[in-house]
Steps between C-alpha positions, in 0.01 A plus 500: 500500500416313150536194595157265507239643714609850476189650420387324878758719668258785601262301566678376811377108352909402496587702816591134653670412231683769477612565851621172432718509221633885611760403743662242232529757175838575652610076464326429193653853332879376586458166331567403133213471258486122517516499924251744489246358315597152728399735795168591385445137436585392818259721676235427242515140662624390073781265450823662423655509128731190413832690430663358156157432385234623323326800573848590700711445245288808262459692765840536562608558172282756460655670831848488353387652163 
């Protein structure tokens, strides 16, 4: 709902995109942080995160804290 492109909702521009990402809220909400954001990644078509490394290594702190 605020994520990028939200003001394109109405417009029915992201409808695609959005039908497409619906059915796997439920996955992506029942991960960690860290697998999460390696989920989005993935279907973004990005290389995942290097675990033990940096950005990971932040990223995960922050989590914990």
């Amino acid at each position: 709902m605020h994520g990028p492109w939200h003001h394109l909702v109405n417009t029915g521009a992201n409808q695609k995109v959005l039908g497409f990402l619906k059915p796997l809220t439920d996955v992506i909400d029942d991960q960690s942080a860290l697998e999460r954001y390696d989920v989005i990644l993935h279907l973004l078509g990005k290389a995942p995160l290097a675990p033990g490394e940096q950005p990971s290594q932040d990223m995960d702190t922050l989590v914990r804290l």
